[in-house]
N, C-alpha and C positions, 0 to 999 in steps of 0.2 A: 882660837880666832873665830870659828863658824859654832862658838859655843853659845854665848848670851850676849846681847847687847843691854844695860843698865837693867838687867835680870831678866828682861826677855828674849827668849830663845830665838834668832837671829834667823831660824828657818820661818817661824810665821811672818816676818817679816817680808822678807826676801822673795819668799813666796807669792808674795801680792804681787812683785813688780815682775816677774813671770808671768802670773796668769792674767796681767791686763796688758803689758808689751810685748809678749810674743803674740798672742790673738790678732793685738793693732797691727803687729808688723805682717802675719797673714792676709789679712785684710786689706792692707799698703800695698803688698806684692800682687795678690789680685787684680788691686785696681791697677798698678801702672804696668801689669803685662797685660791688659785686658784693655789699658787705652793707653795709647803708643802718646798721643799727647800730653799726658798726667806725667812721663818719664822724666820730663827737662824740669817740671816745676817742682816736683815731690819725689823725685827719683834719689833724690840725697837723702830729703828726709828721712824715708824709708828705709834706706840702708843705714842711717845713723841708730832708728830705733832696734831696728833689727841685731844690730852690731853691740848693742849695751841690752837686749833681750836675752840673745844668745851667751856674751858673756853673766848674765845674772843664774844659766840655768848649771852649770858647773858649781855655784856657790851655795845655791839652792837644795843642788842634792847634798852634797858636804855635809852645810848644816842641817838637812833633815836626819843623816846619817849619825851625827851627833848628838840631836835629838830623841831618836831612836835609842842611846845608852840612857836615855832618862825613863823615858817612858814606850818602850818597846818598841817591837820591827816588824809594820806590816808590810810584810814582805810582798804582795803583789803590787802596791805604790809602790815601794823601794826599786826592784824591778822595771816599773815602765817609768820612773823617774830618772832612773840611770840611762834607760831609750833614748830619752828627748834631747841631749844633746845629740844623738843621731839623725835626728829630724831637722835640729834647727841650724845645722852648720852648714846642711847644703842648700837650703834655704836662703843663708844667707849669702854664699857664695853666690850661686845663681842671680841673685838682688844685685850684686856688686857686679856681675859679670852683665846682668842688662842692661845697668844705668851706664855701663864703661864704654858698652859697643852702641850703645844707643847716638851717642853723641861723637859716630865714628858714621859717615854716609856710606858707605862703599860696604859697611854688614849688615846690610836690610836680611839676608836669609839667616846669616846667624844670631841676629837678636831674634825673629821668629822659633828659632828653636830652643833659644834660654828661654825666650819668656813661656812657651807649651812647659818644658821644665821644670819653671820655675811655680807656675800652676798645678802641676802637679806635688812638688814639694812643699807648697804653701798647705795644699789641701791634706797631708797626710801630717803637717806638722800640727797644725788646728785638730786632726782628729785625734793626735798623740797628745795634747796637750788638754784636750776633755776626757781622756783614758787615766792620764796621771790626775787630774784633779776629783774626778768621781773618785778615782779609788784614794785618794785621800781623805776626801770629805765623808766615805764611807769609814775608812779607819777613826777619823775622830768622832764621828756624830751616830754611826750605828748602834741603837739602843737607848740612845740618852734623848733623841727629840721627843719619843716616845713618852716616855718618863715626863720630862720635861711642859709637853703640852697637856699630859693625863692629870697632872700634879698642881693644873692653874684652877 
């Protein structure tokens, strides 16, 4: 299943919608913990992208894992690959728990403490998710740009 899609390997694929929805959904949470106003109009949104980022990054790893029996295992991607669902599930909880309490008047102090939370999990899941993409783009492209641009 997480092996090829119409002959291509279903983790390049997969892996786009990763590295541009979970960043946006960092991004999303910043902005609606960071303006309490942004929460009522894009507080769904957010939690929607959030919610199909998170689930993409469990399928992601799969199929790079099966990718891996093709053409080998760099194992420090595989490694902080296998992290990043650690980063993005409380991320998204936090998301769902601000937009929930937000639209509850009587928790002004306890959205103040999701959203500080939720800024902080935004912020560690964006760094996790530039840790996993260097060191993949180091496993494919280390030595070959080289090649590559000497060879034009």
């Amino acid at each position: 299943m997480f092996d090829t899609i119409n002959g291509l390997p279903v983790h390049a694929l997969v892996v786009h919608g990763v590295v541009v929805l979970l960043p946006l959904a960092v991004l999303g949470t910043l902005a609606i913990a960071a303006r309490p106003a942004w929460r009522r109009s894009y507080g769904l949104l957010v939690a929607s992208i959030t919610v199909v980022a998170t689930a993409l990054v469990p399928v992601a790893t799969q199929s790079g894992l099966k990718l891996a029996t093709h053409v080998g295992t760099p194992e420090h991607h595989k490694q902080l690959g296998q992290q990043l669902i650690w980063f993005a599930l409380p991320m998204l909880v936090l998301v769902v728990v601000l937009v929930v309490l937000d639209r509850r008047p009587s928790a002004t102090a306890a959205v103040n403490v999701v959203a500080g939370l939720a800024v902080v999990a935004a912020v560690a899941t964006g760094v996790q998710v530039y840790r996993v993409g260097e060191a993949g783009s180091h496993a494919v492209w280390d030595g070959k740009t080289d090649q590559t641009i000497s060879s034009r």
